[in-house]
ROSE-4610 file (N, C-alpha, C; in Angstrom, 1 decimal, always signed):
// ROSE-4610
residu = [X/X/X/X/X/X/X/X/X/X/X/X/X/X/X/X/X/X/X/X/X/X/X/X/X/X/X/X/X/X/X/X/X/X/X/X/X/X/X/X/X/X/X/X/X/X/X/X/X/X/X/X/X/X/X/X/X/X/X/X/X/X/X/X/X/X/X/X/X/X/X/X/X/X/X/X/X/X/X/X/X/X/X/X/X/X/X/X/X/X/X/X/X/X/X/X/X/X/X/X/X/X/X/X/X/X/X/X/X/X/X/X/X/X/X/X/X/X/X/X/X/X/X/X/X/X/X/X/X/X/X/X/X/X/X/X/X/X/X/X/X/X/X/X/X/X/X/X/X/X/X/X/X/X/X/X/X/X/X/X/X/X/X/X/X/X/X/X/X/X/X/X/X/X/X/X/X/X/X/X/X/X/X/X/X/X/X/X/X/X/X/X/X/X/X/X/X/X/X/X/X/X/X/X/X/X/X/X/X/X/X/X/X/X/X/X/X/X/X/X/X/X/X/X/X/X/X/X/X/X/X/X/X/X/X/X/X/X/X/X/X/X/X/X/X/X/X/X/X]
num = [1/1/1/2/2/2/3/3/3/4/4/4/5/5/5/6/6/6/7/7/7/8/8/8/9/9/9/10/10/10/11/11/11/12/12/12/13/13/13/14/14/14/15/15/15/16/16/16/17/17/17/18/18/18/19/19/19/20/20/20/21/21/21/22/22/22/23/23/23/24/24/24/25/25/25/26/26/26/27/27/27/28/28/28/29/29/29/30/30/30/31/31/31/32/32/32/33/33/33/34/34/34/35/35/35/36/36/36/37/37/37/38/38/38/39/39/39/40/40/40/41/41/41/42/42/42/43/43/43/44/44/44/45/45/45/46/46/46/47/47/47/48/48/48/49/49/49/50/50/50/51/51/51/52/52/52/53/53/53/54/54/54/55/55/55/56/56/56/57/57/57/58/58/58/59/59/59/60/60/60/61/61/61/62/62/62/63/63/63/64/64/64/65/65/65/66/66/66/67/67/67/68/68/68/69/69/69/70/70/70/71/71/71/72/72/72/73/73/73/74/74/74/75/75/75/76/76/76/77/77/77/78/78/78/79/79/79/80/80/80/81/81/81/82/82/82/83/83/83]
x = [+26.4/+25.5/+26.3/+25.7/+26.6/+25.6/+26.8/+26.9/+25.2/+24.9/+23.2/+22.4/+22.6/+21.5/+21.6/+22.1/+21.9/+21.3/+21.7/+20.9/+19.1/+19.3/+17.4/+16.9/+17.7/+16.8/+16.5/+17.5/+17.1/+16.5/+16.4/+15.4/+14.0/+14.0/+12.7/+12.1/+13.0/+12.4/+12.3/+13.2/+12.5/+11.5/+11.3/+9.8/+8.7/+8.4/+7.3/+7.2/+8.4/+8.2/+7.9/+8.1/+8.0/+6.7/+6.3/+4.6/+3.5/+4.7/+3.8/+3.4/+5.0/+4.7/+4.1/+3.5/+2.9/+1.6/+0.9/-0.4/-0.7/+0.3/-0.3/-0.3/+0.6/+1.0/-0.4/-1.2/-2.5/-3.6/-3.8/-4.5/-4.7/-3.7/-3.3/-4.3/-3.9/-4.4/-5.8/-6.1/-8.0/-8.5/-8.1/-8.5/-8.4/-7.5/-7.5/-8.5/-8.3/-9.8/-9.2/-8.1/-7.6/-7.7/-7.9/-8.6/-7.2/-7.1/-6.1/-5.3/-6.2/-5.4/-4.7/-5.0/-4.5/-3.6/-3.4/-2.0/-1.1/-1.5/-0.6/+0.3/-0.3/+0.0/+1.2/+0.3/+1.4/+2.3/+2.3/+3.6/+4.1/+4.0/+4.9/+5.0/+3.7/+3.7/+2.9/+2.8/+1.7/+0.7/-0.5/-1.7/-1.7/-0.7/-0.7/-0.1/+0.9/+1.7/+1.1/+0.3/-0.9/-1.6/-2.1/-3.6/-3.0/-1.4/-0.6/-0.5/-0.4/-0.2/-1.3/-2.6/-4.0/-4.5/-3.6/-4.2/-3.2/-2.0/-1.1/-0.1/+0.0/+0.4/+1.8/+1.8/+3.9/+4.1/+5.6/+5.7/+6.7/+7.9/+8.9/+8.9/+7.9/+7.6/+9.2/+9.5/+10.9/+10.2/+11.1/+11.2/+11.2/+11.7/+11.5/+10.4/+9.5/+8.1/+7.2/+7.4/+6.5/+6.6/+8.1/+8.2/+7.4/+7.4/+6.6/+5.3/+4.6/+3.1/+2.8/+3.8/+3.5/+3.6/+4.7/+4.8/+3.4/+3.3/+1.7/+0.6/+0.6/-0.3/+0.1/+0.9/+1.3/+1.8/+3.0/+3.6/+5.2/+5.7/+7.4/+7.5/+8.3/+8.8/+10.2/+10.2/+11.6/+11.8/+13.2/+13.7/+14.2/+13.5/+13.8/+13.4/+14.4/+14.7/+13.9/+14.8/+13.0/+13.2/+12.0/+11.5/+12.2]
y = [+15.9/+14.9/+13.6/+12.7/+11.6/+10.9/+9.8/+8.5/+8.2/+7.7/+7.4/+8.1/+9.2/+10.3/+9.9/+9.8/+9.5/+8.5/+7.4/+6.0/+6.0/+7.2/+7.1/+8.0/+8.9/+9.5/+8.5/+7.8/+7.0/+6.1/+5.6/+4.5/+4.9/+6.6/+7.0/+7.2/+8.0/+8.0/+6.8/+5.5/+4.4/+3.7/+3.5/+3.4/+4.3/+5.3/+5.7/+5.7/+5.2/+5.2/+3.2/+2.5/+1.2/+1.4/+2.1/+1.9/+2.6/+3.0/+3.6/+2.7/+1.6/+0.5/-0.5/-0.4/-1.7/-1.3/-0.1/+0.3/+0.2/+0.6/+0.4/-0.9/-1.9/-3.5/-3.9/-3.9/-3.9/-3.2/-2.3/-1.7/-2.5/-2.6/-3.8/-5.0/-5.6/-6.9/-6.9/-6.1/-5.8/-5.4/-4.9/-4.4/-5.6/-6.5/-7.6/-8.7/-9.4/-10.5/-11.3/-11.7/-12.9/-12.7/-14.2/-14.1/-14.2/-14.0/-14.3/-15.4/-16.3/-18.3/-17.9/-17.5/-17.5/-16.5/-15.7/-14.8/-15.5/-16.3/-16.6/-17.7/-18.6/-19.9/-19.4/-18.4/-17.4/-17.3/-16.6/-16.0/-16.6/-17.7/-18.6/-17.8/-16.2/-15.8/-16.3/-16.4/-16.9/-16.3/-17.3/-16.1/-14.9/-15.9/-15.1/-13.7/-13.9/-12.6/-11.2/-11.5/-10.8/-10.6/-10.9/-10.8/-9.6/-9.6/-8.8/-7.5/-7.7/-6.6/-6.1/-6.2/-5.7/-5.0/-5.7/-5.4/-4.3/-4.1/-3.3/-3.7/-5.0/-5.3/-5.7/-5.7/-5.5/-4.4/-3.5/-2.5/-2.3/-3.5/-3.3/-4.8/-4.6/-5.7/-6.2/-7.0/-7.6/-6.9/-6.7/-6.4/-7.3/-8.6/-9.7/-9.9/-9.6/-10.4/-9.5/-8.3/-7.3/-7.9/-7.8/-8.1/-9.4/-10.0/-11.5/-11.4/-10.3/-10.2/-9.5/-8.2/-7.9/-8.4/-8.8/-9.8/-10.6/-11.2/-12.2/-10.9/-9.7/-9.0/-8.1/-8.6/-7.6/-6.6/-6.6/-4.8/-5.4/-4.3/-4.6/-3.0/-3.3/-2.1/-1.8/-0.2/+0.4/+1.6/+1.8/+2.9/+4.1/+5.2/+6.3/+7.2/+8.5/+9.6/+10.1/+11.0/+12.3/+13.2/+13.7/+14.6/+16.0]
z = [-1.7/-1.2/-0.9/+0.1/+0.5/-0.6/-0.5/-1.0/-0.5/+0.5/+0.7/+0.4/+0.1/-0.3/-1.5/-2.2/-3.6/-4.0/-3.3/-2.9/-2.7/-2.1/-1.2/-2.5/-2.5/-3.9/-4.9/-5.5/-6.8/-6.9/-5.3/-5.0/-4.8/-4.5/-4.3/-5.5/-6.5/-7.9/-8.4/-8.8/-9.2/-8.5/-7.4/-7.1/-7.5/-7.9/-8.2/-9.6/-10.2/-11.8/-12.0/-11.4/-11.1/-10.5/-10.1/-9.6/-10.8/-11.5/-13.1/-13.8/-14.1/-14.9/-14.5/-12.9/-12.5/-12.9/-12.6/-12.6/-14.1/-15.0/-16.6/-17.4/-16.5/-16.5/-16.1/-15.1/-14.7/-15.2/-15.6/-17.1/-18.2/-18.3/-19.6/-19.2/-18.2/-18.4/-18.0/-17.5/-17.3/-18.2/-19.3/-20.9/-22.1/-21.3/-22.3/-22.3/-23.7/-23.3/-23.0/-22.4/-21.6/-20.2/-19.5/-18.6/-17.4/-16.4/-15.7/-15.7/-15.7/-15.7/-17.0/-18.4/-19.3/-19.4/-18.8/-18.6/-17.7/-17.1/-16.0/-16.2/-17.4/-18.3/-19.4/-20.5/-21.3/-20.8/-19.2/-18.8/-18.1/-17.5/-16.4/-15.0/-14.9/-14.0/-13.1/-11.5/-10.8/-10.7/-10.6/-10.3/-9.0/-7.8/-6.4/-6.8/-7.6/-8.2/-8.4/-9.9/-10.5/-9.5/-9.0/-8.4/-7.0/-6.4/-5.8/-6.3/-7.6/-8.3/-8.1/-8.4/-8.8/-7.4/-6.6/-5.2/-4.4/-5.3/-4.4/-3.2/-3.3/-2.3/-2.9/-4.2/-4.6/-4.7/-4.0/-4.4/-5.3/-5.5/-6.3/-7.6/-8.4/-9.3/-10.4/-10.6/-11.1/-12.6/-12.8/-14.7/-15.5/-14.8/-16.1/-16.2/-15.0/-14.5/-15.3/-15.5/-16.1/-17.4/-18.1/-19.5/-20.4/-18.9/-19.4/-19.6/-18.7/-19.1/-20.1/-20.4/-21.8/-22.6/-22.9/-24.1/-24.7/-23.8/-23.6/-24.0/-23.4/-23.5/-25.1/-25.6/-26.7/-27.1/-25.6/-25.3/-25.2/-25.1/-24.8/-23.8/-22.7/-22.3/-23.3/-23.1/-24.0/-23.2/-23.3/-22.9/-23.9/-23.6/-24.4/-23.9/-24.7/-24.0/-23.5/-22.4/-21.7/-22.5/-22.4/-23.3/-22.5]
């Protein structure tokens, strides 16, 4: 395989694993009793942000930006092994 194929692959698999953690990042916060403004304050995230997320309209969400809403939400991302 070339050098870009490997590229498009891993970019293809981390997007759909990055659209896992956005979809469960937004689970999250519609399950919680905090209200948007108050996630958005917690996290120093914007509301335009969130409300992108909810809507689908980010496809590649930053990881600090996720980490900050969990936190606030009561989660931590971690990495560990596949099964």
């Amino acid at each position: 395989m070339s050098r870009t194929a490997l590229k498009t692959e891993k970019y293809s698999y981390m997007d759909s694993e990055v659209g896992a953690v956005q979809r469960r990042t937004v689970m999250l916060m519609n399950n919680s009793k905090m209200t948007l403004t108050a996630i958005c304050n917690k996290s120093g995230v914007s509301r335009t942000c969130l409300i992108n997320w909810e809507n689908g309209h980010t496809k590649r969400p930053q990881v600090p930006t996720i980490n900050a809403v969990l936190k606030v939400l009561g989660y931590q991302l971690d990495i560990v092994p596949r099964k």
